[in-house]
NUTI-877021 format. One record per residue: z negated, x negated, y negated of N, C-alpha, C in turn. Coordinates in steps of 0.1 Angstrom, whole numbers, plus 5000, padded with zeros to 4 digits. Layout:
! NUTI-877021
ZXYZXYZXY
...
//
This chain:
! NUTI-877021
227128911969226928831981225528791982
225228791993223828811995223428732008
222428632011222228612030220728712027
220628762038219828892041219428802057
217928822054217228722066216428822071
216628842085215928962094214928902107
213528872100212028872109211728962117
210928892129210528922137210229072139
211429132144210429322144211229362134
212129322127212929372114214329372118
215129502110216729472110217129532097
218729462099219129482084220829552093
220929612079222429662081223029652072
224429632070224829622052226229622062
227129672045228729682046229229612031
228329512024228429452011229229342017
230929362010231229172009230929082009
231128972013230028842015228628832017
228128952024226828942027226928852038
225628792044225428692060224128752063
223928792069222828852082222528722088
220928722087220628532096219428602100
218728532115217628542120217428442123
215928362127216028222130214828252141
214728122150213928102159213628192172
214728242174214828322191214028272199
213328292204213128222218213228312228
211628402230212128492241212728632233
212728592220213128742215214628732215
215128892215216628892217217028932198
218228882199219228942184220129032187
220029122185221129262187222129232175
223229192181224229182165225329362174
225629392160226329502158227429462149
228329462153230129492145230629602148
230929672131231629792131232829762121
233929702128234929622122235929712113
235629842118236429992110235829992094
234829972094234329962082233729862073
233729712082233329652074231529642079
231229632088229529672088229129572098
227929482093227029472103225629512104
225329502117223729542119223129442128
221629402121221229312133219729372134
218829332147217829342147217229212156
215529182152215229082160213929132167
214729172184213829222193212729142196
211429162197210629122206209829122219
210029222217209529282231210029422240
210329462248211329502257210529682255
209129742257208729872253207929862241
207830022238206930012226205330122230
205630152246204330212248203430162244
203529992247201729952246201729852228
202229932220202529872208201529922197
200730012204199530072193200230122182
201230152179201830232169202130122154
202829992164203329872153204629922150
204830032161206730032162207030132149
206330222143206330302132206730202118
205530122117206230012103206929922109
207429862121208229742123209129812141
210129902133210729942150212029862154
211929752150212529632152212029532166
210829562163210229472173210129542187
210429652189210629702208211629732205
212629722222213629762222213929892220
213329962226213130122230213430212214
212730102207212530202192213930092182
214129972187214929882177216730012176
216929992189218530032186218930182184
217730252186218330392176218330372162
217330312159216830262143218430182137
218930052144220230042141221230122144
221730162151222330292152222530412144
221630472141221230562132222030482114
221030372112221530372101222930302102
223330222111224930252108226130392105
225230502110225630622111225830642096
224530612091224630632076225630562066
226130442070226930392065228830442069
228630532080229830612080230830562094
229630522105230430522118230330642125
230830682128230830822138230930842155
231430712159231630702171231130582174
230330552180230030442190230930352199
232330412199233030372206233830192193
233230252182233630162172233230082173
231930032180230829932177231229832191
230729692186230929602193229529542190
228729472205227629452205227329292211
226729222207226929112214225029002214
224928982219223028952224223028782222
221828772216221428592216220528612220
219428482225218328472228217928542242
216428582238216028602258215628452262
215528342257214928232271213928252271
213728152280212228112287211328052279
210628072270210027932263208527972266
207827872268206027842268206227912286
206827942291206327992305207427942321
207227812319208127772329207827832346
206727872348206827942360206928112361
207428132348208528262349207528382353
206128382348205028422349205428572339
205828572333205928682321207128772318
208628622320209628672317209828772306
209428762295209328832282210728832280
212028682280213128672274214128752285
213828762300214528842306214329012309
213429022300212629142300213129232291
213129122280213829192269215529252268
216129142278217929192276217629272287
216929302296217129392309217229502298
215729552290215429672283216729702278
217529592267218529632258219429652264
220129622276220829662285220929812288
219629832292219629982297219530092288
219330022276219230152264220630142259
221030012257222730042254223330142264
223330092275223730202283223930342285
222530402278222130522277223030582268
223830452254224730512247225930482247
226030442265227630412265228030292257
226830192260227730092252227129942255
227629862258227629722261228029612258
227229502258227229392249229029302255
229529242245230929232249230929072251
229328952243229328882241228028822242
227428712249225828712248225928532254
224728522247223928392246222828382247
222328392264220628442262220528382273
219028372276218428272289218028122281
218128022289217827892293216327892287
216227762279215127732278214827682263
215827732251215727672237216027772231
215427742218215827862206217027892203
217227972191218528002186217928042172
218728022162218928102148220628192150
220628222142222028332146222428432131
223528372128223928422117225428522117
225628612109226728662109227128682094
228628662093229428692079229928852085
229828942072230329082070231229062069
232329002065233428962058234428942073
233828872083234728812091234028872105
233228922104232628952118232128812127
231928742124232328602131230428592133
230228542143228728512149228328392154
227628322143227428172144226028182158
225928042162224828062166224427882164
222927842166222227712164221427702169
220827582174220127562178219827352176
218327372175217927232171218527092182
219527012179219926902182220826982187
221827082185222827082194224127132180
225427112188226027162169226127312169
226527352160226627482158227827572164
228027642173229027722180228927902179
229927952180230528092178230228152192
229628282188229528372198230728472198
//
């Protein structure tokens, strides 16, 4: 049993019992949670930013952090863990708000689920459950064990995605 903490630009996958998958401090970045409840698996990644053209070649050591390069990267290695169909996976999004840009100047957090949107797409596959927008963080945890997807946020209680 293990909590397995996944930064900025980073993802983790695991199919170990009582492992917990946690990311903390969403703002405009998105959390790609993956359940592959056939096997026991999850995958998460913590998006940052929506392409990786203008990434100078960050996306090679950290393909976490664009969307473009994050979800084949999970994908793929769920493969390795022994999903075969995509039709298995359930996908579900935190994060995306607005933070530091109240005149909506950038939209980095709506920039980001548009991107993840349209690449899920490309694989036939869409988010079943999401928590993204407003204007506050998120941390966001998941148990392998139960599938179950916590989410948090400072002064508010903790609720299930």
């Amino acid at each position: 049993m293990a909590q397995i903490i996944v930064g900025v630009g980073e993802y983790a996958v695991t199919n170990q019992p009582g492992d917990v998958v946690k990311t903390f401090a969403l703002g405009s970045c998105v959390a790609m949670i993956v359940l592959a409840p056939r096997i026991r698996a999850v995958g998460m990644v913590h998006i940052a930013l929506p392409e990786s053209k203008l990434g100078n070649g960050k996306e090679k050591n950290l393909p976490g952090y664009f969307a473009d390069t994050a979800i084949p990267v999970v994908l793929d290695s769920l493969k390795k863990l022994g999903i075969s169909n995509n039709r298995d996976l359930i996908i579900k999004l935190a994060g995306g708000a607005s933070m530091m840009d109240p005149q909506g100047y950038f939209n980095i957090g709506k920039r980001n689920v548009l991107a993840i949107r349209k690449i899920l797409w490309q694989y036939k596959l869409g988010a079943i459950a999401e928590d993204i927008g407003q204007n506050f963080s998120r941390t966001v945890r998941v148990e392998v064990d139960t599938g179950l997807v916590y989410l948090s946020s400072p002064n508010r209680p903790e609720w299930q995605l």
